[in-house]
VOPAGU-2260 file (C-alpha; in pm, 1 decimal, decimal comma):
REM VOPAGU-2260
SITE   aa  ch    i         X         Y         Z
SITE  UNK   A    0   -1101,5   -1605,2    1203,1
SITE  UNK   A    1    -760,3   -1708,5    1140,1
SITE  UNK   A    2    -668,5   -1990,8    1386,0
SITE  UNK   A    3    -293,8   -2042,5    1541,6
SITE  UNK   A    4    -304,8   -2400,6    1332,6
SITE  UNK   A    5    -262,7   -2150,8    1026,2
SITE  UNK   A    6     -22,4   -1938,8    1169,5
SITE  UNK   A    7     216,2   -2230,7    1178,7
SITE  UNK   A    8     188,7   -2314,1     825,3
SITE  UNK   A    9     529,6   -2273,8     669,1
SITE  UNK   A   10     540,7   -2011,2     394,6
SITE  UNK   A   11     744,4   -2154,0     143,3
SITE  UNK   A   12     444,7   -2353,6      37,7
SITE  UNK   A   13     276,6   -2091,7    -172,9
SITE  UNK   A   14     586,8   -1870,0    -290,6
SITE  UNK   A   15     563,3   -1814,0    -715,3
SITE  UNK   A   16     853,0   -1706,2    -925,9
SITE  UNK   A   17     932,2   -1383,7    -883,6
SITE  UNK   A   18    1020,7   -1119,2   -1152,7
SITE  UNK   A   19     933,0    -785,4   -1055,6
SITE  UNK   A   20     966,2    -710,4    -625,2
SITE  UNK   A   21     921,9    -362,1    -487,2
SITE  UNK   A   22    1164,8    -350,9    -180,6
SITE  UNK   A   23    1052,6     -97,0     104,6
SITE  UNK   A   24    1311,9      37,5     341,5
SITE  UNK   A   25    1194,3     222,0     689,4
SITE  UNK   A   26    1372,8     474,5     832,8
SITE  UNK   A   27    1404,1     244,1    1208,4
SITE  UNK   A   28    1610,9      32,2     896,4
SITE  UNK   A   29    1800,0     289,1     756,4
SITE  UNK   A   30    1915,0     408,1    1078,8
SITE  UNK   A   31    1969,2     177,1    1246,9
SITE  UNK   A   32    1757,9     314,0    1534,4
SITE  UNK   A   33    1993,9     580,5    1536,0
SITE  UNK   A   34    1954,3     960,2    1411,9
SITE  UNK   A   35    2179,7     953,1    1095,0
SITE  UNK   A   36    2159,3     759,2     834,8
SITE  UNK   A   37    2359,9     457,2     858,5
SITE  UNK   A   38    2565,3     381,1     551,9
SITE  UNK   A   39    2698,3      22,7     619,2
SITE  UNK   A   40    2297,0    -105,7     651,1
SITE  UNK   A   41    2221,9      97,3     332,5
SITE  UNK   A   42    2531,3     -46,7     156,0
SITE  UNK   A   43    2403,1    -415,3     249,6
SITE  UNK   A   44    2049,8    -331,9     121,1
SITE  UNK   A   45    2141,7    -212,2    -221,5
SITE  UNK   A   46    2401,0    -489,6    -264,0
SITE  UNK   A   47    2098,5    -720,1    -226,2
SITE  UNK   A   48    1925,1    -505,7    -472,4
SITE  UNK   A   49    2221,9    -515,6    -704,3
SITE  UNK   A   50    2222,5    -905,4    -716,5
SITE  UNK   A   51    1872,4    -954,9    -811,8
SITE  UNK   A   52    1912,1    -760,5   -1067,5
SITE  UNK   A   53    2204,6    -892,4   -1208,7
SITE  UNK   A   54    1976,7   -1253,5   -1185,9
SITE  UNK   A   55    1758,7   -1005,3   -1465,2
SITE  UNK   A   56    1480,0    -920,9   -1168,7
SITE  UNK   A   57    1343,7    -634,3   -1203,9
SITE  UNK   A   58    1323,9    -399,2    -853,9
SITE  UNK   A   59    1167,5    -100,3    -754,1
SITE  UNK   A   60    1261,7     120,9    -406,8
SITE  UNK   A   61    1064,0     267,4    -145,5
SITE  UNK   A   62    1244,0     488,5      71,1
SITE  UNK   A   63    1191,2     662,8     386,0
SITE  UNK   A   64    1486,4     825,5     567,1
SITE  UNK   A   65    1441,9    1173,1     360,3
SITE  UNK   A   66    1317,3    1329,2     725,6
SITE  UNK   A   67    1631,5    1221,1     956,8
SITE  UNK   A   68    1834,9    1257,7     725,6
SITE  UNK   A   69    1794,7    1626,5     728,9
SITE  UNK   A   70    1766,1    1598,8    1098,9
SITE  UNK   A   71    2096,7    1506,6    1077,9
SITE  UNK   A   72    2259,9    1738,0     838,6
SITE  UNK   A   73    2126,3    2054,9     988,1
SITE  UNK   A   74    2249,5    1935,3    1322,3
SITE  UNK   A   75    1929,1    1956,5    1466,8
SITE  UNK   A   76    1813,0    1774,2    1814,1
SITE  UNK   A   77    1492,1    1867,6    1913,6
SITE  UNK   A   78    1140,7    1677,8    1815,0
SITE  UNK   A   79     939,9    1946,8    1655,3
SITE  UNK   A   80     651,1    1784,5    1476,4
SITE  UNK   A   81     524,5    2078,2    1290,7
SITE  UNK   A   82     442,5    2044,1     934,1
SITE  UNK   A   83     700,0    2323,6     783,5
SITE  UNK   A   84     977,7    2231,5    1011,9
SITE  UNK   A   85     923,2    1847,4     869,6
SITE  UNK   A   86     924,6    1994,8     517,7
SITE  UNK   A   87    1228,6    2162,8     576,1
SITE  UNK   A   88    1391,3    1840,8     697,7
SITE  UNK   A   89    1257,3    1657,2     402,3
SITE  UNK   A   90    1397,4    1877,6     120,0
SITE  UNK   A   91    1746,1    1901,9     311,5
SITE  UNK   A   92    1755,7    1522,9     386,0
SITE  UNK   A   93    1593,0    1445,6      42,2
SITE  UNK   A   94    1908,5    1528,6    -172,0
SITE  UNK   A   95    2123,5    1353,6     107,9
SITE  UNK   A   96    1912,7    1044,8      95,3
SITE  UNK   A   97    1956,9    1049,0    -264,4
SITE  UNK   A   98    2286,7    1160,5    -314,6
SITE  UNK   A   99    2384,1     802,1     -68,7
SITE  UNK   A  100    2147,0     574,3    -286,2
SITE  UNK   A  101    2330,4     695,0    -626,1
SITE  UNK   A  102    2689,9     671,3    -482,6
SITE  UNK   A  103    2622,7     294,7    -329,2
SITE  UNK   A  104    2442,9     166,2    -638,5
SITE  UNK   A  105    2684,6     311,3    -858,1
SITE  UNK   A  106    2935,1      97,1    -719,0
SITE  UNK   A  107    2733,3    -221,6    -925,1
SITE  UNK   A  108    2683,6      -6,5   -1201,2
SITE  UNK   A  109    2340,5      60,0   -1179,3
SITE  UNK   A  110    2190,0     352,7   -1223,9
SITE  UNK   A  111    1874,0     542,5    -996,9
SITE  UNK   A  112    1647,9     761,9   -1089,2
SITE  UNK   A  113    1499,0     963,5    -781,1
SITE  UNK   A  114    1074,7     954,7    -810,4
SITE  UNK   A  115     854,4    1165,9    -559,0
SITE  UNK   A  116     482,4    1138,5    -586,4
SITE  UNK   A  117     220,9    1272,9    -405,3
SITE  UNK   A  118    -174,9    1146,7    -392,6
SITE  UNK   A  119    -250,3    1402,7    -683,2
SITE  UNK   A  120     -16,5    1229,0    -920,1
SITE  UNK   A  121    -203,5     907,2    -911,8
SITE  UNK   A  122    -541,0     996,3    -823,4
SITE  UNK   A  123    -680,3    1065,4   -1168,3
SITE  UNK   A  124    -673,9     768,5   -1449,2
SITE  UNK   A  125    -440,5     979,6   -1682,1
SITE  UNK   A  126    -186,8    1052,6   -1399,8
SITE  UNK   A  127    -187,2     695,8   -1303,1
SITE  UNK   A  128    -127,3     578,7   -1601,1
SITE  UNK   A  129     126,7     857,5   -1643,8
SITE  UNK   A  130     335,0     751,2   -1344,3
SITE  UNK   A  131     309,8     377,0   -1477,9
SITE  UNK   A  132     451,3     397,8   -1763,7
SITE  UNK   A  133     749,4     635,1   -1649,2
SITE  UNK   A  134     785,9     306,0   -1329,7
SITE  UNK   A  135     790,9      68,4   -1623,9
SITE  UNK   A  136     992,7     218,5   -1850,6
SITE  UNK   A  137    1303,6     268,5   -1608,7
SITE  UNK   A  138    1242,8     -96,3   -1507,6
SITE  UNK   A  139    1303,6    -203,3   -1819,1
SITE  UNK   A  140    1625,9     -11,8   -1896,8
SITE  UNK   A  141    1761,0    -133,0   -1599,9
SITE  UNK   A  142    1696,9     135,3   -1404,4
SITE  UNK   A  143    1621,1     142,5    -985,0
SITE  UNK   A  144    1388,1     377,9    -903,8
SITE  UNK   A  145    1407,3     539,7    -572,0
SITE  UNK   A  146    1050,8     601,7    -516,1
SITE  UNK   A  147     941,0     859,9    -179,2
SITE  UNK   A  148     645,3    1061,3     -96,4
SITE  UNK   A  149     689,3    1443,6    -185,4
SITE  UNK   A  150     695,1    1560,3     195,3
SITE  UNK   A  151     774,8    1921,0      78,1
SITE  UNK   A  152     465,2    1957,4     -73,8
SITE  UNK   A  153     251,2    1713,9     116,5
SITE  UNK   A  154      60,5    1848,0     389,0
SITE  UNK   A  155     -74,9    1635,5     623,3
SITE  UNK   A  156    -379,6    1895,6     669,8
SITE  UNK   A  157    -416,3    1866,2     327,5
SITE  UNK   A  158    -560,0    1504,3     299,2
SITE  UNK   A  159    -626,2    1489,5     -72,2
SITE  UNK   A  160    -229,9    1551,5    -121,0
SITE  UNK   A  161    -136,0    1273,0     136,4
SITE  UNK   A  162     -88,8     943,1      68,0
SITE  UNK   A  163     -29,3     858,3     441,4
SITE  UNK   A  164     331,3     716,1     454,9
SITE  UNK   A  165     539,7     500,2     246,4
SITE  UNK   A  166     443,3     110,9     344,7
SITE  UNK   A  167     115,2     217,4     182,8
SITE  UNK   A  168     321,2     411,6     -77,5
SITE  UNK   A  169     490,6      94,7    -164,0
SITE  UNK   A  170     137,7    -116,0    -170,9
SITE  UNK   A  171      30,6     144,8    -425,2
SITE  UNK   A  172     383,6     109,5    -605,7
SITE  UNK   A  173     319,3    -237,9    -653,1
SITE  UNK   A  174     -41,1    -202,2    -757,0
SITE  UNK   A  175     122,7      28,7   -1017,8
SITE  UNK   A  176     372,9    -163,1   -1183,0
SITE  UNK   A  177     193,6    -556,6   -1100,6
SITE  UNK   A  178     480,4    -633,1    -875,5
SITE  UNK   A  179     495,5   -1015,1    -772,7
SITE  UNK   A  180     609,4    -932,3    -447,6
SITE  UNK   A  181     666,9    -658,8    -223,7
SITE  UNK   A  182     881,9    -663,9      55,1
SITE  UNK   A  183     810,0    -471,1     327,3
SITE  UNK   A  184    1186,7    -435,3     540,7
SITE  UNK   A  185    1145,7    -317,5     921,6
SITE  UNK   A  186    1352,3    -353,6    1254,1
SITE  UNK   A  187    1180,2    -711,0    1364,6
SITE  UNK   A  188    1125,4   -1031,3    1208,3
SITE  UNK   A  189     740,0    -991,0    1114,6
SITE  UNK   A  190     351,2    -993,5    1260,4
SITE  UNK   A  191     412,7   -1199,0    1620,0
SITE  UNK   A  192      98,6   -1302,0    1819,5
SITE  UNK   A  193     222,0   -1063,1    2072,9
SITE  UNK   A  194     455,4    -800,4    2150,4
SITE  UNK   A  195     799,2    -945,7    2175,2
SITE  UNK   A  196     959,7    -672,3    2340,8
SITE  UNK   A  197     761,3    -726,1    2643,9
SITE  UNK   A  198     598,0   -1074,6    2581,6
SITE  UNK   A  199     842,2   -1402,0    2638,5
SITE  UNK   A  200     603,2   -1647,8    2498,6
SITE  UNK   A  201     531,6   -1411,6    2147,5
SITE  UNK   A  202     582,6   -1613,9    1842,0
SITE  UNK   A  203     619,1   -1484,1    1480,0
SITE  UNK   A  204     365,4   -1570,9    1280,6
SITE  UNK   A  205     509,2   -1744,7     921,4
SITE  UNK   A  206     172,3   -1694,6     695,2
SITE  UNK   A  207    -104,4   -1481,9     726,6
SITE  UNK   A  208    -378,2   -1605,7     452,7
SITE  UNK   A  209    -637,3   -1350,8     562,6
SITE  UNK   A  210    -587,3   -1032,3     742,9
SITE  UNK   A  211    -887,3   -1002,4     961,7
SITE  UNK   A  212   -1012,2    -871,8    1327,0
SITE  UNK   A  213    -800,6   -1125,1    1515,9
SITE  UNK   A  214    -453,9   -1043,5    1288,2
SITE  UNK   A  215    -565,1    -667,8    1302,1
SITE  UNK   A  216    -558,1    -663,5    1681,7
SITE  UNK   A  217    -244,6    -832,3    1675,1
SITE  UNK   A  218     -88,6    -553,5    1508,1
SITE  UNK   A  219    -124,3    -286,7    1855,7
SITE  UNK   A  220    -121,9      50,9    1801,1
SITE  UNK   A  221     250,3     133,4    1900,5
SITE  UNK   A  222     525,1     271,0    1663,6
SITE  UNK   A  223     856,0     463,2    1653,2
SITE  UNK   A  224     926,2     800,8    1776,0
SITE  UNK   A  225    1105,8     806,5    1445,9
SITE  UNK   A  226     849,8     661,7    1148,6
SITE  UNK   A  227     518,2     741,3    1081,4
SITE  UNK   A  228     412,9     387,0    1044,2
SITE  UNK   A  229     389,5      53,6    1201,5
SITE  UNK   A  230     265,5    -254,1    1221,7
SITE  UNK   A  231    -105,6    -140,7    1141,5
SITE  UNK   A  232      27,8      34,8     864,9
SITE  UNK   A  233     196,9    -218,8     711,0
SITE  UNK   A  234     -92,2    -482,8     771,1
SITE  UNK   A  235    -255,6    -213,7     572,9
SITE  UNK   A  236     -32,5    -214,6     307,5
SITE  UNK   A  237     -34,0    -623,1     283,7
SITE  UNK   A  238    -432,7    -598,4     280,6
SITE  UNK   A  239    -366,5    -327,8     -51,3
SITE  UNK   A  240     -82,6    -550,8    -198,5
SITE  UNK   A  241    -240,0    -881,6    -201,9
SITE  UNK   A  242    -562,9    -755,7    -319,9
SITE  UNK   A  243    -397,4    -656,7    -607,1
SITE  UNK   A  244    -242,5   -1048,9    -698,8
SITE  UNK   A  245     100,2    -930,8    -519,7
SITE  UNK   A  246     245,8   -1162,0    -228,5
SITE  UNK   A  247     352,4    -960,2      48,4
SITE  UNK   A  248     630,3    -998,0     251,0
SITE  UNK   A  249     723,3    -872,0     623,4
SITE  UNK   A  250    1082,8    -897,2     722,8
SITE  UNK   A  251    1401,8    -790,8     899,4
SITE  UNK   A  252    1589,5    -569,7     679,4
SITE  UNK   A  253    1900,9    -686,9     905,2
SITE  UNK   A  254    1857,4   -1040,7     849,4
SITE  UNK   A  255    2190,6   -1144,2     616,6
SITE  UNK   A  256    2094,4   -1146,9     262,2
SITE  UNK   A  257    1718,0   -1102,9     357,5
SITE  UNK   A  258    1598,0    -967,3      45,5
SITE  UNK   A  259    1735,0   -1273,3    -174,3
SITE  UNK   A  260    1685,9   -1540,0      69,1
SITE  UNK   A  261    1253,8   -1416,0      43,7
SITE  UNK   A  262    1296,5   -1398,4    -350,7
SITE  UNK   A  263    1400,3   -1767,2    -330,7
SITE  UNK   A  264    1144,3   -1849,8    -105,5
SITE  UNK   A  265    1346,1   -1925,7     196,3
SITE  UNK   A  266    1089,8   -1876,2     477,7
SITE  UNK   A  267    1169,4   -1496,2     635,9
SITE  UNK   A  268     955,5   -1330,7     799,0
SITE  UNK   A  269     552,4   -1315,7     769,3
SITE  UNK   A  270     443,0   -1440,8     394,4
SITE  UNK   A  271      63,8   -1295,3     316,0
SITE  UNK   A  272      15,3   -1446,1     -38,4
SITE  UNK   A  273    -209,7   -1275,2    -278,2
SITE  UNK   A  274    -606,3   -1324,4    -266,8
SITE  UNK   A  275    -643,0   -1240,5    -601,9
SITE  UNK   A  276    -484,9   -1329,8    -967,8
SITE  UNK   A  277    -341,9   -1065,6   -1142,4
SITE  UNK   A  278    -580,7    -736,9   -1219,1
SITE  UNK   A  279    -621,7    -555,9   -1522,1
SITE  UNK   A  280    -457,6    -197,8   -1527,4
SITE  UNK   A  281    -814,3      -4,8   -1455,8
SITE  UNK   A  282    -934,0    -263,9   -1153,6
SITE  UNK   A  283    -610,9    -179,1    -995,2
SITE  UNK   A  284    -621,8     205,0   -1039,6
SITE  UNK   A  285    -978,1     122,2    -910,7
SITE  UNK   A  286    -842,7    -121,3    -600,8
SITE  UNK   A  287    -576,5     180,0    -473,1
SITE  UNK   A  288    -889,6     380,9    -345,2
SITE  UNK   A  289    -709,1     708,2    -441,4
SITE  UNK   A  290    -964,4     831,7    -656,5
SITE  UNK   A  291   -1235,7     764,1    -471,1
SITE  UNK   A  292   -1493,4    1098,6    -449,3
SITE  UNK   A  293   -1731,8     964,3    -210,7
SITE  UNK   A  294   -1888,4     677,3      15,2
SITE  UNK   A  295   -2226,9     442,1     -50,5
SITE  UNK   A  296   -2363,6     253,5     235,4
SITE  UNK   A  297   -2509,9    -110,4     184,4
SITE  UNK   A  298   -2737,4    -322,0     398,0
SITE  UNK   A  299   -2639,2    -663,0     503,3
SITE  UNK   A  300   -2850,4    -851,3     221,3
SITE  UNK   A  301   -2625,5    -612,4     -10,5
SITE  UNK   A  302   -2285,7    -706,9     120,4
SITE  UNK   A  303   -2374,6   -1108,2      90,3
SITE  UNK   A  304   -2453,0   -1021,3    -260,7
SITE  UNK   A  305   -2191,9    -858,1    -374,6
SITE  UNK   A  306   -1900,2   -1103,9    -163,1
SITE  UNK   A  307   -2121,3   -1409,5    -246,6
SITE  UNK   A  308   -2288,9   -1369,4    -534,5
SITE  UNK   A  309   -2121,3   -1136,2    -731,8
SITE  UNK   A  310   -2374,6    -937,1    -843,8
SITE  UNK   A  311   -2447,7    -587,3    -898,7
SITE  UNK   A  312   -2465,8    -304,0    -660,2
SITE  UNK   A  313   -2892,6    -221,2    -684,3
SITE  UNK   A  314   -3067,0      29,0    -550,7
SITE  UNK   A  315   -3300,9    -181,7    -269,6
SITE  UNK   A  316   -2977,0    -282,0     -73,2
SITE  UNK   A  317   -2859,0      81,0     -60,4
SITE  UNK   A  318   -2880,8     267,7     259,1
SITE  UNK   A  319   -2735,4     587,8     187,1
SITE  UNK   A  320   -2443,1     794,8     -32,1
SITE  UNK   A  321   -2206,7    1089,2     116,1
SITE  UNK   A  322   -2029,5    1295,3    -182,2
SITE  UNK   A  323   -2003,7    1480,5    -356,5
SITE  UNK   A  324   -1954,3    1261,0    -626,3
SITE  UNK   A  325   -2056,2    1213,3    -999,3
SITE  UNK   A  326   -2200,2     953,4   -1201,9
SITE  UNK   A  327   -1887,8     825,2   -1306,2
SITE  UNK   A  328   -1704,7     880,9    -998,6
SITE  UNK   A  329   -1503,2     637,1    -801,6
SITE  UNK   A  330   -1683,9     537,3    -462,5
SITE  UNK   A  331   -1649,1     334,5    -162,3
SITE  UNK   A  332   -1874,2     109,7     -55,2
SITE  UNK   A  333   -1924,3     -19,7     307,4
SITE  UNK   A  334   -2132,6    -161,6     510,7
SITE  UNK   A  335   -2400,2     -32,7     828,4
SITE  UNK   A  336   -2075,1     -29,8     986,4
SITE  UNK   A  337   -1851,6     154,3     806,9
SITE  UNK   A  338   -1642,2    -161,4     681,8
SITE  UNK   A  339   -1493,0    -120,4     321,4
SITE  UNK   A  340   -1637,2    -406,0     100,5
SITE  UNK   A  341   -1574,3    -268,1    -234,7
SITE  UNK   A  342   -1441,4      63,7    -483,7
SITE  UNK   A  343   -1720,7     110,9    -739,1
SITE  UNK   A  344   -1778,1     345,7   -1013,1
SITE  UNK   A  345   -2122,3     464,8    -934,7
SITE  UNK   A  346   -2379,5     498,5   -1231,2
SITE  UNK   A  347   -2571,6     800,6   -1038,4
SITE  UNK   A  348   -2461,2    1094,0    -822,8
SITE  UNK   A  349   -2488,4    1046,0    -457,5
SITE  UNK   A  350   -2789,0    1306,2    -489,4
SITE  UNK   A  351   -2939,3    1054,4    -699,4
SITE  UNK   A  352   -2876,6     791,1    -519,8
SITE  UNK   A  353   -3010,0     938,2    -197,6
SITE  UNK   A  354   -3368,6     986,9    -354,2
SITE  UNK   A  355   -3337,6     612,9    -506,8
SITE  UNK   A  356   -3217,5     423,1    -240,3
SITE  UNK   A  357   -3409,7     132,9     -67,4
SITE  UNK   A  358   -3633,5     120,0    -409,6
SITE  UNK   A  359   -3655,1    -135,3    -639,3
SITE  UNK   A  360   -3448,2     -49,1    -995,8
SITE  UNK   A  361   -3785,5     -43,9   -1167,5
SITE  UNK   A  362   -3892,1     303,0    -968,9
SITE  UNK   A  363   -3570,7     447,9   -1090,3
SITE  UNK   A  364   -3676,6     613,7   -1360,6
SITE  UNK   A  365   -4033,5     717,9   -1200,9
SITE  UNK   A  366   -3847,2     858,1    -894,7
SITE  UNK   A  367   -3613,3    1064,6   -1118,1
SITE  UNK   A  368   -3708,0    1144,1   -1454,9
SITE  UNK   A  369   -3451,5     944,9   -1615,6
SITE  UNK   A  370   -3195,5     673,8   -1518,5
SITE  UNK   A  371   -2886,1     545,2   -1632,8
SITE  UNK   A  372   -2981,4     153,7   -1618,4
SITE  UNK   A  373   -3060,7     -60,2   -1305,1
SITE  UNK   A  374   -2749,2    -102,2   -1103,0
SITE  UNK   A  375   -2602,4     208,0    -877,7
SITE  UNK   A  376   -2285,9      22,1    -902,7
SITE  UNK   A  377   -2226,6    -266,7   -1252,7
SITE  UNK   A  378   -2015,9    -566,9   -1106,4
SITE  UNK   A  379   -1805,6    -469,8   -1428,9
SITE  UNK   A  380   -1742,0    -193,9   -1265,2
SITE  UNK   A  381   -1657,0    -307,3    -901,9
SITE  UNK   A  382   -1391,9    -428,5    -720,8
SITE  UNK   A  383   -1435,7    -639,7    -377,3
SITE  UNK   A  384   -1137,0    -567,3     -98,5
């Protein structure tokens, strides 16, 4: 439980030296809770952006905005919320949003590069890696990306396409590229213990080292008419981020200079610092959860081993498996209650795992035939969220 002593903990304590920051701009930002895009906040964002890089930072973009900006150029008023009128929006607002980004950073003399992804790119190992190396590469020549989600060709009825929206887009950015930080830029100052908008005595909350029940609940369950996110979503994103040995920060994007003032660890906004060092490349494909085929339900004894202990996932503390999924697959694993605990990559199918579980790893092979070593899950092969 995260007590209000903590809360008041100021964050420059446990800033690092930044090198490589993924910025994240919503579309309540963009637009200055307006319609339309609104050029003069854009103009101030990449100007920040331009100056870290000229301090030889390297900087990523996640945009939203593709949506009303298309609202905007087909003149259009009303809310529809159906799927091909919103793709519609997105590929006319896309090359708008786009078209704004290259003008303002060409002004510094930097060039974009416009990157849409979808779930598919990144769920597999090779497309991960893929999509890496293309993010690294333009980093190094000096090149912003402009990263989105590919709304014209991802449905929301079509889950395995979706990634959701773009704070956890960004968390997965940084996961991809081992950002140090990742700055998540809305229309308020951070995580508050309350509503401020209808609470006087709310107060923002300067460091969050664990997000748990009591910081989830803080979060509500209210959001713009005009993002898909919120503060869940981006609590979600932080939980992602900092699993992944990247500091996460919450800010407003209209804060003067906002962007450099958190790179020099000027205390803006709410500061969750990572939980984790740094991961190697295949724990954090692992850690995004994209690939993931399938779920494995442990017992209580199960989860203390696996937090506590760090052992291996056996078959006695396994209470059941929902697939399909391979041997070899990626998996989830949660508890009685449906909390994540871990990504895994299972050593049986979930078939197999069915007719094993609750048995001791010496009956594997007697209760199937064969077996592929005593652990449904290796700790080599599992990562704890």
């Amino acid at each position: 439980m995260t007590t209000q002593d903590e809360w008041q903990e100021p964050t420059s304590a446990a800033r690092r030296t930044y090198r490589r920051i993924v910025a994240k701009f919503g579309t309540n930002l963009l637009t200055a809770g307006t319609d339309r895009l609104d050029l003069e906040v854009m103009a101030a964002l990449v100007g920040q952006v331009a100056r870290l890089m000229r301090q030889g930072l390297q900087v990523a973009v996640v945009t939203s905005g593709a949506i009303a900006a298309g609202r905007h150029r087909l003149g259009v008023a009303n809310r529809r919320r159906d799927i091909p009128f919103r793709q519609i929006l997105a590929a006319v607002g896309q090359s708008h949003l786009m078209h704004s980004y290259d003008q303002l950073f060409r002004w510094h003399g930097l060039v974009v590069a416009q990157v849409l992804l979808t779930k598919g790119d990144i769920a597999d190992r090779e497309g991960y890696l893929n999509v890496r190396n293309t993010l690294m590469g333009m980093l190094e020549m000096g090149v912003v990306p402009i990263i989105n989600e590919n709304d014209v060709v991802s449905l929301d009825e079509v889950a395995e396409a979706k990634i959701g929206e773009n704070d956890n887009l960004a968390a997965l950015v940084a996961n991809l590229i081992e950002a140090d930080l990742l700055v998540i830029l809305t229309n308020t100052d951070g995580l508050y213990t309350a509503d401020p908008t209808v609470d006087p005595t709310a107060r923002l909350i300067p460091r969050v080292d664990r997000i748990d029940e009591a910081i989830e609940r803080l979060a509500g369950g209210t959001r713009s008419p005009r993002s898909r996110g919120g503060m869940k979503t981006k609590l979600q994103a932080a939980r992602l981020a900092c699993a992944s040995g990247t500091d996460v920060v919450i800010a407003n994007g209209h804060t003067p200079q906002v962007l450099n003032r958190v790179v020099t660890g000027e205390p803006l906004g709410t500061l969750f610092p990572a939980t984790v060092d740094r991961l190697e490349s295949r724990k954090r494909w692992m850690r995004s959860g994209l690939a993931a085929r399938g779920c494995i339900v442990v017992d209580a004894g199960a989860v203390r081993a696996l937090r506590e202990q760090g052992t291996s996932l056996l078959p006695a503390g396994v209470l059941g498996a929902s697939g399909p999924f391979q041997r070899g697959d990626i998996v989830t694993i949660t508890d009685a209650a449906g909390e994540q605990i871990a990504y895994g990559i299972a050593n049986y199918s979930d078939a197999d795992i069915n007719r094993i579980k609750g048995h001791r790893s010496d009956r594997i092979v007697d209760i199937l035939g064969y077996g592929y070593g005593a652990e449904v899950v290796h700790r080599n092969n599992l990562v704890l969220l």
